[in-house]
Biopython code that builds the backbone (N, CA, C, O; Angstrom):
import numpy as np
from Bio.PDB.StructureBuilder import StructureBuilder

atoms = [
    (1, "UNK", "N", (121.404, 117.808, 113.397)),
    (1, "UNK", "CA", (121.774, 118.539, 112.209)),
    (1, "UNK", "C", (120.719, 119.538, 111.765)),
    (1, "UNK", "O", (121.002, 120.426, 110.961)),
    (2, "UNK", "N", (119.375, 119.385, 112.337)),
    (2, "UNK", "CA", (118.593, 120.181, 111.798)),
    (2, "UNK", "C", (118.109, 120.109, 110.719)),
    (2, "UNK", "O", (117.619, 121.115, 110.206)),
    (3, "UNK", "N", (118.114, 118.967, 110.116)),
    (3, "UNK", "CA", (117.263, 118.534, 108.915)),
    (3, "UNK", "C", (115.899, 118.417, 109.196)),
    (3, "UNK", "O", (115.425, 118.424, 110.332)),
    (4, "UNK", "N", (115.242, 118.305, 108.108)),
    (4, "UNK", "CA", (113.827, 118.634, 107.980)),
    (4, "UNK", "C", (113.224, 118.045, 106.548)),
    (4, "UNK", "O", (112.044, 118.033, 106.197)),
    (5, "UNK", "N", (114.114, 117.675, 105.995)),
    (5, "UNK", "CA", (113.049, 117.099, 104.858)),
    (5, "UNK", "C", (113.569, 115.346, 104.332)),
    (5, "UNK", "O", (113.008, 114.413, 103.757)),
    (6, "UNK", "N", (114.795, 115.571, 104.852)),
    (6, "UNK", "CA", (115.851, 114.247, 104.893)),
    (6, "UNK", "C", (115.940, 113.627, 105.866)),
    (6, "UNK", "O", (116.285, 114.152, 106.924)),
    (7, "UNK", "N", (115.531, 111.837, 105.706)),
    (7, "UNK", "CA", (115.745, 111.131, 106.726)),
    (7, "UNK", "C", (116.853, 109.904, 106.481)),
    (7, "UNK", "O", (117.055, 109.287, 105.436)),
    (8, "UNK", "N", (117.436, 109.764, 107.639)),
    (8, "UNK", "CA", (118.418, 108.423, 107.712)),
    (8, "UNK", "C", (117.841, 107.577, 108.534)),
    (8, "UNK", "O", (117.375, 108.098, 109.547)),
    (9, "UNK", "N", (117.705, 106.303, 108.415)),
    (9, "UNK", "CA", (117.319, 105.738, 109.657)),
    (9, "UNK", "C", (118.345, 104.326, 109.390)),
    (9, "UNK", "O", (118.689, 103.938, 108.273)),
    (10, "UNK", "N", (118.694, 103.743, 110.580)),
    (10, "UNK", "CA", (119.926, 102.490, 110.611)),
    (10, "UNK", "C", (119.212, 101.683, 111.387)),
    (10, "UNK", "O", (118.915, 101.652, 112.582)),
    (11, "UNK", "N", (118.921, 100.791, 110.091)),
    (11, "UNK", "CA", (117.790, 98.970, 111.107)),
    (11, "UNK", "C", (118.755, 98.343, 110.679)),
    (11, "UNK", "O", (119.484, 98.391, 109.688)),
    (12, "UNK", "N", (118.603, 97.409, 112.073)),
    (12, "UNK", "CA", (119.047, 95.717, 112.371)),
    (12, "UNK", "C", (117.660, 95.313, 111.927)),
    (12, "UNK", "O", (116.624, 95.950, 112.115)),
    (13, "UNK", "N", (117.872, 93.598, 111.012)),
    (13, "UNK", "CA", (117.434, 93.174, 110.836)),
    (13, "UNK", "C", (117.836, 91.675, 111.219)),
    (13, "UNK", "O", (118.773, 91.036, 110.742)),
    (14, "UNK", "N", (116.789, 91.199, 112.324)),
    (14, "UNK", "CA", (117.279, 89.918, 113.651)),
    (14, "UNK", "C", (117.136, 89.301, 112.068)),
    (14, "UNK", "O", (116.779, 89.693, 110.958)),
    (15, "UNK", "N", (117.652, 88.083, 112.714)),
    (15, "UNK", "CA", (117.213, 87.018, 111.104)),
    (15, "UNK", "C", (116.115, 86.519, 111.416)),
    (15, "UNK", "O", (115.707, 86.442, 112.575)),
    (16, "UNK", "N", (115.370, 86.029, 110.173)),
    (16, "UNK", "CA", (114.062, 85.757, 109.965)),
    (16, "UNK", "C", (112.817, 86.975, 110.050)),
    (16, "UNK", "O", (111.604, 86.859, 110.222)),
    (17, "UNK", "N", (113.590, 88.041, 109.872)),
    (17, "UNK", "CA", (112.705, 89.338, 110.501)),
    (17, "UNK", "C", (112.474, 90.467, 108.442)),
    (17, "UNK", "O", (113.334, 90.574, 107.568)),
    (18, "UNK", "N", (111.567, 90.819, 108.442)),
    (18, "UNK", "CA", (111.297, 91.534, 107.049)),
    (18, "UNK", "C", (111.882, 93.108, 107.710)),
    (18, "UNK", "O", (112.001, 93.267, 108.925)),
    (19, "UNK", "N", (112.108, 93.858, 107.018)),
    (19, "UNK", "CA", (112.281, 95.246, 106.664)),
    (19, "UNK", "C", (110.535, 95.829, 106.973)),
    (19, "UNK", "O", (110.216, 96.551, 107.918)),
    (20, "UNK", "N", (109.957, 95.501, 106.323)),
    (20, "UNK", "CA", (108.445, 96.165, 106.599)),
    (20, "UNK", "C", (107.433, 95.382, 105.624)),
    (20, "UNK", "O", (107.898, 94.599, 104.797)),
    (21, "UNK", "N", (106.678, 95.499, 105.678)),
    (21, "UNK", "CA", (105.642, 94.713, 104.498)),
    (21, "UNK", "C", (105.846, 94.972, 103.028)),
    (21, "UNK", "O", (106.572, 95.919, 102.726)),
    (22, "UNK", "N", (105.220, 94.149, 101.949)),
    (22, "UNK", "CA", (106.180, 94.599, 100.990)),
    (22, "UNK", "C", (105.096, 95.720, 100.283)),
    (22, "UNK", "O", (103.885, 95.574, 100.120)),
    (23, "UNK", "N", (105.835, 96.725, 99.972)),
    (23, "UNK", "CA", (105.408, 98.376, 100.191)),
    (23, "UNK", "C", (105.914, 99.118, 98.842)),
    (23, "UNK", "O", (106.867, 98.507, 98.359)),
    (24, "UNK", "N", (105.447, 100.552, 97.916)),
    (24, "UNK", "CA", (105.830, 101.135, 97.262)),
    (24, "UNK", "C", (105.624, 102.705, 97.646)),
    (24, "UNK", "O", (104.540, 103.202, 97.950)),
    (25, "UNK", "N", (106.486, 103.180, 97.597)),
    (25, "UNK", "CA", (106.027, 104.851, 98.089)),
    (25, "UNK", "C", (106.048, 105.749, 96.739)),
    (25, "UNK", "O", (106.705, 105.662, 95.702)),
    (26, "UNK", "N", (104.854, 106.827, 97.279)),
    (26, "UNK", "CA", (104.045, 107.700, 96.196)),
    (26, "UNK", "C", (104.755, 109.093, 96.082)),
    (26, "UNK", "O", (104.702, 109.929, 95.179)),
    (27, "UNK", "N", (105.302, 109.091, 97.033)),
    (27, "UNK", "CA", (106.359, 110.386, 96.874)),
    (27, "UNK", "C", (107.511, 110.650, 97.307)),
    (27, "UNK", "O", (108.063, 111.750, 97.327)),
    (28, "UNK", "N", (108.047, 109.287, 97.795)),
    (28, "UNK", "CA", (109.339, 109.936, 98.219)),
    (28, "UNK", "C", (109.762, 108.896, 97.726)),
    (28, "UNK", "O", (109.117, 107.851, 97.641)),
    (29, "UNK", "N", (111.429, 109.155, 97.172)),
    (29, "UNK", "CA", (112.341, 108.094, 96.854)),
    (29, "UNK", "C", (112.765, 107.290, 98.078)),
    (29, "UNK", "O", (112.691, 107.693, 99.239)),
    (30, "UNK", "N", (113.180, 106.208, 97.711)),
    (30, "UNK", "CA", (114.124, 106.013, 99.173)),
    (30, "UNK", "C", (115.703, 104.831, 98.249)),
    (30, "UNK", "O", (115.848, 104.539, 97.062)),
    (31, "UNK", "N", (116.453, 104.520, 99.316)),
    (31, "UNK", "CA", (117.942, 104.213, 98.863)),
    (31, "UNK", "C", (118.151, 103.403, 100.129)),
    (31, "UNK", "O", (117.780, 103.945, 101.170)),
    (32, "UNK", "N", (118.728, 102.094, 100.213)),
    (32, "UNK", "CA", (119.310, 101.235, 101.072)),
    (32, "UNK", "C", (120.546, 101.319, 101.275)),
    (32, "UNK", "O", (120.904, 102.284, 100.600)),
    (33, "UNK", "N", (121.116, 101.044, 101.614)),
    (33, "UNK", "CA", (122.832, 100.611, 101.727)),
    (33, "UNK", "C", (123.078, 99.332, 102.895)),
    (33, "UNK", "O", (122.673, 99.361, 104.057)),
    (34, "UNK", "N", (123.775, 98.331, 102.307)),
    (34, "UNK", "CA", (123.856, 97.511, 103.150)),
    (34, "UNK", "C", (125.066, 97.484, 103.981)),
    (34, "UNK", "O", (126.134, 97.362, 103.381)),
    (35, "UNK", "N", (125.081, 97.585, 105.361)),
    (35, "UNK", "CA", (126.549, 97.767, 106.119)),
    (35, "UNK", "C", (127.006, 96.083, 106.937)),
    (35, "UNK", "O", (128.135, 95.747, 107.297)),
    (36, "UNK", "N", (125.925, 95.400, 107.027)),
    (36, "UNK", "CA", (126.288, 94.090, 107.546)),
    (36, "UNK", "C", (125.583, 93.119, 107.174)),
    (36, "UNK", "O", (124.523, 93.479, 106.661)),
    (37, "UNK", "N", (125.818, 91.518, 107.248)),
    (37, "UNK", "CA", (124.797, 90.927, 106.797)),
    (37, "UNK", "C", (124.500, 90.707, 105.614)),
    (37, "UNK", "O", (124.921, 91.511, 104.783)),
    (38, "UNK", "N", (123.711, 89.593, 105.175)),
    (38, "UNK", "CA", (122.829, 89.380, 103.867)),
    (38, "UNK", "C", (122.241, 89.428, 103.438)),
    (38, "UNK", "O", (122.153, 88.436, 102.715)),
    (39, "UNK", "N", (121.203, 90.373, 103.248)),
    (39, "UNK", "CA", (119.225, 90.442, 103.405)),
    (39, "UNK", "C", (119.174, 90.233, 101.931)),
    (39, "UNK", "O", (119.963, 90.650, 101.082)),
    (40, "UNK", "N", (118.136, 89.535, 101.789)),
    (40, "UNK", "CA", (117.191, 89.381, 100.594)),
    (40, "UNK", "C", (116.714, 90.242, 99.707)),
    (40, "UNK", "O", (116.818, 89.299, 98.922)),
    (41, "UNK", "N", (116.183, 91.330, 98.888)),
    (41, "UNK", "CA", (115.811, 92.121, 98.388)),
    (41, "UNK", "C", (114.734, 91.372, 97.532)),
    (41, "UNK", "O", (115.038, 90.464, 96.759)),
    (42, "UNK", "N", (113.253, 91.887, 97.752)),
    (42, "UNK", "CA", (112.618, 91.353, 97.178)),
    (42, "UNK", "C", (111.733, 92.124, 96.320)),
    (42, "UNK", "O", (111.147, 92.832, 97.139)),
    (43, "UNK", "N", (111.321, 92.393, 95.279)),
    (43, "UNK", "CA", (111.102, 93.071, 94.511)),
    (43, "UNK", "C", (109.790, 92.548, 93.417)),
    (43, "UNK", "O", (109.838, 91.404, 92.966)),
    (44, "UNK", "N", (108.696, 93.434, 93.063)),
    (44, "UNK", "CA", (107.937, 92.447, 91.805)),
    (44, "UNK", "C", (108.659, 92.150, 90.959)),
    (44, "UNK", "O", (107.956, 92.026, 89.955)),
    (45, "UNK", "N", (109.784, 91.925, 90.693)),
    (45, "UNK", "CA", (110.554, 91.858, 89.662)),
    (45, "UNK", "C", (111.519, 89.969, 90.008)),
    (45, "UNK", "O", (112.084, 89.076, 89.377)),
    (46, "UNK", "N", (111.268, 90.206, 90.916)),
    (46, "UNK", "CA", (112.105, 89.285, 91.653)),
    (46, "UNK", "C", (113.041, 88.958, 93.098)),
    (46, "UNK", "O", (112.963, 90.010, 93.733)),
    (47, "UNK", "N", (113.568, 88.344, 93.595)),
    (47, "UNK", "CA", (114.868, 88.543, 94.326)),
    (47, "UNK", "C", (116.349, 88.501, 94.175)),
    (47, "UNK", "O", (116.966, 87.802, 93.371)),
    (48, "UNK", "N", (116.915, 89.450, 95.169)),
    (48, "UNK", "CA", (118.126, 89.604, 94.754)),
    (48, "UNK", "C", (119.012, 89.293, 96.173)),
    (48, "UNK", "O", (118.423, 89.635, 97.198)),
    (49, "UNK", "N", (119.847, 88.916, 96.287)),
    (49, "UNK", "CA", (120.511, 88.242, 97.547)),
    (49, "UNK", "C", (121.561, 89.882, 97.721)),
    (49, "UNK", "O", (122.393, 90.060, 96.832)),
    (50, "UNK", "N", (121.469, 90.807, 98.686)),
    (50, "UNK", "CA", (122.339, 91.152, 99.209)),
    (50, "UNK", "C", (123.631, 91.108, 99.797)),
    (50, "UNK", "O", (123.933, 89.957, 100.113)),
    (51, "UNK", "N", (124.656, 92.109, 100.101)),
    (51, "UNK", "CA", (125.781, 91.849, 100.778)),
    (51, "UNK", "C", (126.722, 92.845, 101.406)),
    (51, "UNK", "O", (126.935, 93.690, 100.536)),
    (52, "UNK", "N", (127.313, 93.115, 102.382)),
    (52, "UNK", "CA", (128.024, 94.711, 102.478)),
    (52, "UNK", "C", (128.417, 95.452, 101.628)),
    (52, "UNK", "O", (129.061, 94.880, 100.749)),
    (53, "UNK", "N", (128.247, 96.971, 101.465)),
    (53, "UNK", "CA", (128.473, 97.426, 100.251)),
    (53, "UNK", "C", (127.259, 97.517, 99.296)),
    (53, "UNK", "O", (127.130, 98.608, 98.740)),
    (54, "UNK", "N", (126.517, 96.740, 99.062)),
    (54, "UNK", "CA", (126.246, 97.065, 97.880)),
    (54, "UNK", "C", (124.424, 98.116, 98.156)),
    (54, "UNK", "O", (124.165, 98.153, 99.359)),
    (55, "UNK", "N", (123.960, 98.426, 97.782)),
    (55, "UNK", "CA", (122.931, 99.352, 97.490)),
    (55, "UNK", "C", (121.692, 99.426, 96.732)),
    (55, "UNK", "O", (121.943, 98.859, 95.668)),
    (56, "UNK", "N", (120.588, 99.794, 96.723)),
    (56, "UNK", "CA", (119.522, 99.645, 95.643)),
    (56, "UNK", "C", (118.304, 100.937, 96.096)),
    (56, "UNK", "O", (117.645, 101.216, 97.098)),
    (57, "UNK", "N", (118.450, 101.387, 94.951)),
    (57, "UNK", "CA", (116.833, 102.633, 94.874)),
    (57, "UNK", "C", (115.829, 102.432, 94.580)),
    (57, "UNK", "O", (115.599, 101.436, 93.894)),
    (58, "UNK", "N", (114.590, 103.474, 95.058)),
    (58, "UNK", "CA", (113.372, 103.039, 94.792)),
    (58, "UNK", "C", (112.575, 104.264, 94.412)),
    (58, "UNK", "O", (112.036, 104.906, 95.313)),
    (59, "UNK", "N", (112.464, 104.616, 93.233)),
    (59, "UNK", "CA", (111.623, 106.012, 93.281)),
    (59, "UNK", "C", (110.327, 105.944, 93.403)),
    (59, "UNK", "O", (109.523, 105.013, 93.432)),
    (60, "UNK", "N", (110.239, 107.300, 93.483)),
    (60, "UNK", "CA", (108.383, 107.767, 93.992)),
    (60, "UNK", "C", (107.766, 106.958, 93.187)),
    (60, "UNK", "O", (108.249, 107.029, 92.057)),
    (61, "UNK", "N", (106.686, 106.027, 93.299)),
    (61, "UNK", "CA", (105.703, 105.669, 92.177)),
    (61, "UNK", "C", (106.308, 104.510, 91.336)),
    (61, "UNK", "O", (105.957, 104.244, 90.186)),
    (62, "UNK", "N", (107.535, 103.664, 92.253)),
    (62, "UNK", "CA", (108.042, 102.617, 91.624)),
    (62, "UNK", "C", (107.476, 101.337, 91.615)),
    (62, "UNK", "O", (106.352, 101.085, 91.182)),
    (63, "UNK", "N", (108.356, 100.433, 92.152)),
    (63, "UNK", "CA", (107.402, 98.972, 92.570)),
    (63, "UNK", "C", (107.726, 98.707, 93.740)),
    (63, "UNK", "O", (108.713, 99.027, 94.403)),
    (64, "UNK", "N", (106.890, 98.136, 93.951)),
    (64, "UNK", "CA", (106.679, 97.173, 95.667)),
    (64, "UNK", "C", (108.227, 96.865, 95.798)),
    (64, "UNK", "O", (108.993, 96.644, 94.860)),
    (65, "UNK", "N", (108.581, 96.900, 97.345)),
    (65, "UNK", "CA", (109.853, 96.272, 97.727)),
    (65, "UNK", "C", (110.298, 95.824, 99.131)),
    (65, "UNK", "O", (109.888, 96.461, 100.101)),
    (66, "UNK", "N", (111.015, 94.893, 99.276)),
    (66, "UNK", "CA", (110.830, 94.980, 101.174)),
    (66, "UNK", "C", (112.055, 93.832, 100.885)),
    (66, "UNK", "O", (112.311, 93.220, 99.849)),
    (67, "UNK", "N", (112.767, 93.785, 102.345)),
    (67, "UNK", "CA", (114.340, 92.879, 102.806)),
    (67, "UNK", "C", (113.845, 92.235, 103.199)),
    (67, "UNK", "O", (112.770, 92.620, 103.660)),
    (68, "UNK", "N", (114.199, 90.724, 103.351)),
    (68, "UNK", "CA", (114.085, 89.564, 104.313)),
    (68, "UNK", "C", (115.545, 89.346, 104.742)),
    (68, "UNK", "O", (116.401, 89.278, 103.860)),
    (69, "UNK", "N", (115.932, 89.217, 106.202)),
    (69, "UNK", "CA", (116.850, 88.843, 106.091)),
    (69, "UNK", "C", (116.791, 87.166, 106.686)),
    (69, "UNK", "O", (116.519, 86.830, 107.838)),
    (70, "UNK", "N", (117.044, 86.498, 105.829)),
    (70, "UNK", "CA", (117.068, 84.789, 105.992)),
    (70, "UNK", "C", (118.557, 84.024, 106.582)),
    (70, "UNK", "O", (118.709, 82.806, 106.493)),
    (71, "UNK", "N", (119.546, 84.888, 107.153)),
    (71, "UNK", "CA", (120.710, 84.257, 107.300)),
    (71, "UNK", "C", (120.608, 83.944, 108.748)),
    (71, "UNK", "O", (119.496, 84.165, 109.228)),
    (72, "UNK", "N", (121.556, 83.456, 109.594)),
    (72, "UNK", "CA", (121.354, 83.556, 110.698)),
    (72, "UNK", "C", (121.827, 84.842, 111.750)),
    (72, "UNK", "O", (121.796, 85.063, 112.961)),
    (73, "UNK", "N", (122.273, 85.523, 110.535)),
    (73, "UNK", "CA", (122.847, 86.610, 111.912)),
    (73, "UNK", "C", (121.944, 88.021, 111.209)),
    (73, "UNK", "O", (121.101, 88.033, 110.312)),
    (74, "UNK", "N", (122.585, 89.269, 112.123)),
    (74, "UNK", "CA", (122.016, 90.377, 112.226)),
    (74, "UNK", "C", (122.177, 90.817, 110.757)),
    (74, "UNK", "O", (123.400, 90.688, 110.715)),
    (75, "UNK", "N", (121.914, 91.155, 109.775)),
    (75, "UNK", "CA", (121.596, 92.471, 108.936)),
    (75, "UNK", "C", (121.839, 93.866, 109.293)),
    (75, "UNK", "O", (120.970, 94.350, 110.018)),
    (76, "UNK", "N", (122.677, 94.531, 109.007)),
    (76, "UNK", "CA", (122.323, 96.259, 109.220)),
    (76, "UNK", "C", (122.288, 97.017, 107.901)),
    (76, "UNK", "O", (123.072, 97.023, 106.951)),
    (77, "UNK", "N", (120.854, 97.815, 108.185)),
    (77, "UNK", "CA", (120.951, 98.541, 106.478)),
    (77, "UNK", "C", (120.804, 100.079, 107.146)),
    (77, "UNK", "O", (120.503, 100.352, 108.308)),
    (78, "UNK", "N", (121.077, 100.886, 106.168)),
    (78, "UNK", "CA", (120.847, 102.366, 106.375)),
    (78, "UNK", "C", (120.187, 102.753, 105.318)),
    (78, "UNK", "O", (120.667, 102.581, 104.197)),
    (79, "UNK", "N", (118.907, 103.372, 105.519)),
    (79, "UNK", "CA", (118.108, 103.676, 104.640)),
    (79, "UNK", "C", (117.446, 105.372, 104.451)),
    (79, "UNK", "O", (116.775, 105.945, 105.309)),
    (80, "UNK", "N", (117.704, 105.741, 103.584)),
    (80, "UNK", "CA", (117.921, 107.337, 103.179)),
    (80, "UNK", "C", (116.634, 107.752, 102.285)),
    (80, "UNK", "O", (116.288, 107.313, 101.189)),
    (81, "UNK", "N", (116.220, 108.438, 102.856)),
    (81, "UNK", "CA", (115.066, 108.865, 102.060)),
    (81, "UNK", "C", (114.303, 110.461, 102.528)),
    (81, "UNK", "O", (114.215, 110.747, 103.722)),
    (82, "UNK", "N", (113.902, 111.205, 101.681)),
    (82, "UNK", "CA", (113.420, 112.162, 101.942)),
    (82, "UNK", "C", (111.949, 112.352, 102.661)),
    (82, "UNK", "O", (111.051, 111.545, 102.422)),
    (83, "UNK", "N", (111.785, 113.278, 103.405)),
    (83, "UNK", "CA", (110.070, 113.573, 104.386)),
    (83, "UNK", "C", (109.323, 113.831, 103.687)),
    (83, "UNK", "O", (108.547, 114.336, 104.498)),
    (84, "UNK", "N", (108.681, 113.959, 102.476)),
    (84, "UNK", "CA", (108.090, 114.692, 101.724)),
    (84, "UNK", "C", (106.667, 114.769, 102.539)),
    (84, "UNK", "O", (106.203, 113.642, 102.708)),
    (85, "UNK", "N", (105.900, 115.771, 103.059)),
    (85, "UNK", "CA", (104.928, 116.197, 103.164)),
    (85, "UNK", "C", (103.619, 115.167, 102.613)),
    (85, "UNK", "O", (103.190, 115.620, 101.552)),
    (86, "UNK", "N", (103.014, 114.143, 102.965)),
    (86, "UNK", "CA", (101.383, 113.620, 102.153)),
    (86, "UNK", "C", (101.884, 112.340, 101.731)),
    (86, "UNK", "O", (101.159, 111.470, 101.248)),
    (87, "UNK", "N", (103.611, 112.179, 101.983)),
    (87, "UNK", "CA", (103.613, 110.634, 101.638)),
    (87, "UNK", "C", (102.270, 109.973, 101.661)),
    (87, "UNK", "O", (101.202, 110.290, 102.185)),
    (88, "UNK", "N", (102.658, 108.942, 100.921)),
    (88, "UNK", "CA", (101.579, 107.577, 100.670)),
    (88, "UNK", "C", (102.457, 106.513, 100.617)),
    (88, "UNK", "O", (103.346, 106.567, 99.767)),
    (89, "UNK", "N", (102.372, 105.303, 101.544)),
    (89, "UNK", "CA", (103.191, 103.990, 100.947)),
    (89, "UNK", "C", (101.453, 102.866, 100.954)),
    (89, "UNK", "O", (100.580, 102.686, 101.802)),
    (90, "UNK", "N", (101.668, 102.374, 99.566)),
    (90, "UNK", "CA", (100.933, 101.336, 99.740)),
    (90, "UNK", "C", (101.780, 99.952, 99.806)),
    (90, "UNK", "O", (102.800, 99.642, 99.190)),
    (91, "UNK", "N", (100.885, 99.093, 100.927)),
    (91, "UNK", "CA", (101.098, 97.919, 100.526)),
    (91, "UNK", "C", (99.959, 96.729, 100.133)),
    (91, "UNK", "O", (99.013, 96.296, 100.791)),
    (92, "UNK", "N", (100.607, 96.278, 98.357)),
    (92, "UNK", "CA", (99.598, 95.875, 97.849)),
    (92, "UNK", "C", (98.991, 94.332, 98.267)),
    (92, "UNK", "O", (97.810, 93.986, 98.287)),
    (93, "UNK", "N", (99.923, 93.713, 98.517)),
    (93, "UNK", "CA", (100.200, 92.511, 99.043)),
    (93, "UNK", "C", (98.933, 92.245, 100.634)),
    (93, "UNK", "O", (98.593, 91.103, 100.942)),
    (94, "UNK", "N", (98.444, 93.438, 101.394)),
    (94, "UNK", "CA", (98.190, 93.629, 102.287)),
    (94, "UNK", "C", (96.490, 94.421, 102.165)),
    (94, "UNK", "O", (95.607, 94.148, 102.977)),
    (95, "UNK", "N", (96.320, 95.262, 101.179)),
    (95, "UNK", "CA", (95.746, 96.130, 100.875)),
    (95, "UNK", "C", (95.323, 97.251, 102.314)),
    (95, "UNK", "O", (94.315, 97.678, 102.876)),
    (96, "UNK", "N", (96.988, 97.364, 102.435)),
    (96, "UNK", "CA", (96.896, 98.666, 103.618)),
    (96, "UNK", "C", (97.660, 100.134, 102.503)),
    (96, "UNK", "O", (98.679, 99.948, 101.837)),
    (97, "UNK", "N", (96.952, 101.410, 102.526)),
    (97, "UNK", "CA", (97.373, 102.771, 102.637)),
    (97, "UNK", "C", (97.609, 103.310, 103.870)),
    (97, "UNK", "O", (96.905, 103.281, 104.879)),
    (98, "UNK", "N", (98.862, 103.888, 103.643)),
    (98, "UNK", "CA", (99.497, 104.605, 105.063)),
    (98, "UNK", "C", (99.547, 106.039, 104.210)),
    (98, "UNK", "O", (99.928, 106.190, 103.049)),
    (99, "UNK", "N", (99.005, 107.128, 105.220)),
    (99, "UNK", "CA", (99.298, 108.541, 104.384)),
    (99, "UNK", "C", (100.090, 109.018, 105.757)),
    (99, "UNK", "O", (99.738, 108.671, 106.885)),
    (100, "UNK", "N", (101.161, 109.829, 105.482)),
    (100, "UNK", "CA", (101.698, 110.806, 106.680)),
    (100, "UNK", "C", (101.065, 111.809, 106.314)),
    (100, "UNK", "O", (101.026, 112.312, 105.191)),
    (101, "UNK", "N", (100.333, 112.257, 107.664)),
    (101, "UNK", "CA", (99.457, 113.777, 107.929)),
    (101, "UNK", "C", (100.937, 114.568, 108.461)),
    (101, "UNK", "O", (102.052, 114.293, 108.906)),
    (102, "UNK", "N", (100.011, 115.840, 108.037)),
    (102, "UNK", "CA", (101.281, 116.935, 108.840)),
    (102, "UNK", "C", (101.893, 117.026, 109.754)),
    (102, "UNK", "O", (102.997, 117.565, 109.677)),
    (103, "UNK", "N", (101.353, 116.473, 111.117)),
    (103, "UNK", "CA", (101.614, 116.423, 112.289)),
    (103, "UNK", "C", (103.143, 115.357, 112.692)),
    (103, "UNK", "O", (103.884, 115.313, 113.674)),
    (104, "UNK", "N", (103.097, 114.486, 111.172)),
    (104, "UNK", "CA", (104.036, 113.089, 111.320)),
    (104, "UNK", "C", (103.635, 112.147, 111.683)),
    (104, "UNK", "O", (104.324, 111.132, 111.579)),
    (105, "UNK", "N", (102.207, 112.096, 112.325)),
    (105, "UNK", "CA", (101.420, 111.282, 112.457)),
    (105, "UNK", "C", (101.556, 110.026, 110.934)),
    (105, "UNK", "O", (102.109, 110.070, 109.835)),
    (106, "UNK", "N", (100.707, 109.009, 111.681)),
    (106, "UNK", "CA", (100.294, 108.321, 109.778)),
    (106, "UNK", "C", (98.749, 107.767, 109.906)),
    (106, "UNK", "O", (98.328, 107.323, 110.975)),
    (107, "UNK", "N", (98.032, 107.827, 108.846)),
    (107, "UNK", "CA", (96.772, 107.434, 108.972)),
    (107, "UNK", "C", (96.905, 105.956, 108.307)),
    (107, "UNK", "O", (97.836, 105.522, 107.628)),
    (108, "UNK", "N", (95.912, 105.423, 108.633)),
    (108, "UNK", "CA", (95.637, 103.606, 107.520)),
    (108, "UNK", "C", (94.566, 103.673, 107.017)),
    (108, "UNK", "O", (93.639, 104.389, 107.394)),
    (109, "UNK", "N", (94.574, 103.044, 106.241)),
    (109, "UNK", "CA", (93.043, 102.687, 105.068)),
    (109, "UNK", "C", (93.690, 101.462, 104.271)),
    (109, "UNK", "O", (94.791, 100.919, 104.187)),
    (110, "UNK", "N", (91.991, 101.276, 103.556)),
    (110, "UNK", "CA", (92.528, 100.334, 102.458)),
    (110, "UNK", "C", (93.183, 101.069, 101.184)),
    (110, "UNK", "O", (93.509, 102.256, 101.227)),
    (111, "UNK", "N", (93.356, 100.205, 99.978)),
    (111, "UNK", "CA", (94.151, 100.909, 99.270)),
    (111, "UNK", "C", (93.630, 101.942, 98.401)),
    (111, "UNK", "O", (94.223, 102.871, 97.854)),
    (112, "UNK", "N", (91.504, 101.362, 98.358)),
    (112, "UNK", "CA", (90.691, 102.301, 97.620)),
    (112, "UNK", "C", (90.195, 103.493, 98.519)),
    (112, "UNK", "O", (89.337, 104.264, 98.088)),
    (113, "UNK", "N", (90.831, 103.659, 99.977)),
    (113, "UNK", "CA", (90.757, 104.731, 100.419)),
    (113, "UNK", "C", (89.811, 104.396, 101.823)),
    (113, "UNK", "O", (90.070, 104.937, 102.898)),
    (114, "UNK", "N", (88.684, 103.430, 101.649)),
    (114, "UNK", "CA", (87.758, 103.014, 102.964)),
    (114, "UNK", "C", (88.731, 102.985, 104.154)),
    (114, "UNK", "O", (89.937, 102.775, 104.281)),
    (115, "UNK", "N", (87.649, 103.298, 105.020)),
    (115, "UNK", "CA", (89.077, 102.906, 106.289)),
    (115, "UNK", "C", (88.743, 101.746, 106.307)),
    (115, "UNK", "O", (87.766, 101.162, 105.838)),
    (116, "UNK", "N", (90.229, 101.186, 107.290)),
    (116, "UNK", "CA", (90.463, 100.088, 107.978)),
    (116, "UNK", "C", (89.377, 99.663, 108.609)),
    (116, "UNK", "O", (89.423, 98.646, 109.300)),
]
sb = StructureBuilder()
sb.init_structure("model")
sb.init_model(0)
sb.init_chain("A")
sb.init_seg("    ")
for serial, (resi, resn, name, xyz) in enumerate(atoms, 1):
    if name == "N":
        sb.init_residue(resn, " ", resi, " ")
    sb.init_atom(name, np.array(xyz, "f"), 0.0, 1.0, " ", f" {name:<3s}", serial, name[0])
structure = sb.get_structure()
């Protein structure tokens, strides 16, 4: 399509498997949609049990968030979010910083900036 600042990406999630560490991003929104499966939604706020259909957002500079899926079968989510240029996702839980450099590359550090 020739996009460039918009991404889709469509994960299976095996069971017993996380979405990614639990993470907040500094500049880009992002949006789930769940197409199969039950995943967990876990949130500083709490958890929320997923199901087909239903959906949840996360804006720039929100809170930590990440899927578990705990059932026994596959999970599929589609997850929508924009490229923004210098992203930052921290994860606090971890005290890893990920920055995307220009290239699309990603760098790591801790969260006060030292490297890894």
């Amino acid at each position: 399509f020739g996009l460039t600042v918009f991404g889709v990406n469509l994960t299976r999630l095996a069971p017993g498997a996380w979405s990614m560490a639990h993470h907040k991003h500094k500049r880009q929104d992002e949006l789930i949609y769940v197409l199969e499966g039950t995943p967990v939604l876990v949130t500083d706020a709490g958890e929320t049990q997923l199901s087909p259909g239903m959906c949840a957002g996360f804006p720039a500079g929100g809170a930590a968030h990440h899927l578990e899926n705990r059932s026994s079968t596959d999970a599929v989510i589609l997850e929508v979010g924009d490229r923004t240029s210098g992203e930052e996702i921290e994860c606090p839980n971890d005290d890893v910083r990920a920055i995307l450099e220009p290239n699309g590359g990603w760098r790591f550090a801790h969260i006060d900036g030292s490297p890894l």
